[in-house]
C-alpha positions, 0 to 999 in steps of 0.5 A: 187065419182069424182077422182080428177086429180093431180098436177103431172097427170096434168103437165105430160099431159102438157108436153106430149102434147109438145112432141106429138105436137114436141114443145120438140124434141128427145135428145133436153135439156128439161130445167126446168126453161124454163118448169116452166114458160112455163106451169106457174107452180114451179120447184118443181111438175115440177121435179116430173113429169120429174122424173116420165116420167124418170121412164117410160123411155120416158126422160132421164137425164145426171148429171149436163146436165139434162133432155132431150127426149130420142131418138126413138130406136129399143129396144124400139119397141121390148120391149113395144109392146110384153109387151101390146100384153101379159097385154091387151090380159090377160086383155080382158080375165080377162074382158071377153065378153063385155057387147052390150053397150060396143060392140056398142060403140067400133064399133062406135070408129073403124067407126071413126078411118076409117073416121078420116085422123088425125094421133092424132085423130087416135092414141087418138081413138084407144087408147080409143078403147083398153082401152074400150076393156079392161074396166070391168078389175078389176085389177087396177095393170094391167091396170096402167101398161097398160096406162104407155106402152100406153105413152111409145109408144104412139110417136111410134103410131103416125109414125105407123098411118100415113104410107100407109095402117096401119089404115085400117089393125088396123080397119079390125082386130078390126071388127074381134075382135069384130065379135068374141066377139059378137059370145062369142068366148073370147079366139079367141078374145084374140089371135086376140088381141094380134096380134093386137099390135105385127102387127106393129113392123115390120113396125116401125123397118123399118121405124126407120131404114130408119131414120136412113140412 
């Protein structure tokens, strides 16, 4: 059975795509009528999903001011990224070793991470590495929360990847990741894993702090 995509799903992923693309900057008013005709849609489904990327923390809104981005913040980094250490290192446990198929595919992913000199491209296949990772998981719960933690860094991601030497350290820990499950050592894969997205919070700190200045 195909799973059709909704309203909601659709105009989320049309506005991601304006922030990833910095169409709607950090702090700057995000207004709905401006939106609704942008994307050629109604105010109603459009407010929806602003409400939605409220929740996740990824907007915020002010009364009688609206919508607007919210702004990177070292509290961000120190709480989203721990969080996917902890839920996609349980869901690689949960999933346990993949199947050749799925191993072949993720070094094929990683090969490209290494080959591609696009931060977005970057970012969009190692999303799509861990989520393979994690894919015979059959926790639903756990992998919507994993997917919401995933957008909520994801602007994060972008900066991390496009500093000096970060991709190659992501693909070496990947090779070492799957070298592992290949041998059918699943807990050592874990703890590899979860390694994998607490490495970089250092970097990010620094970088925010440097923006800062």
């Amino acid at each position: 059975m195909i799973a059709h995509e909704t309203l909601k799903s659709q105009i989320i992923k049309a506005l991601w795509q304006l922030i990833i693309e910095g169409k709607i900057l950090p702090n700057q008013p995000m207004r709905e009528v401006h939106l609704a005709e942008l994307l050629n849609i109604s105010r109603t489904p459009l407010r929806e999903a602003l409400q939605q990327l409220e929740w996740e923390g990824i907007i915020v809104s002010e009364s009688r001011k609206g919508y607007r981005l919210a702004q990177f913040s070292e509290n961000d980094i120190t709480e989203i990224y721990p969080l996917r250490a902890r839920l996609e290192s349980f869901a690689l446990e949960l999933s346990g070793i993949p199947t050749q198929k799925v191993l072949d595919e993720l070094i094929e992913i990683n090969q490209k991470i290494l080959n591609t000199t696009s931060s977005k491209q970057i970012v969009e296949l190692d999303e799509r590495w861990h989520l393979l990772l994690i894919s015979n998981c059959s926790n639903e719960r756990l992998l919507k929360m994993i997917k919401i933690l995933h957008r909520q860094s994801q602007r994060y991601e972008y900066a991390y990847m496009e500093m000096n030497n970060t991709v190659e350290k992501s693909v070496t820990q990947h090779e070492n990741i799957i070298l592992h499950l290949q041998n059918g050592q699943l807990h050592q894969a874990v703890e590899l894993f979860a390694k994998n997205n607490l490495v970089g919070i250092d970097t990010l700190i620094n970088w925010l702090n440097s923006k800062s200045k």
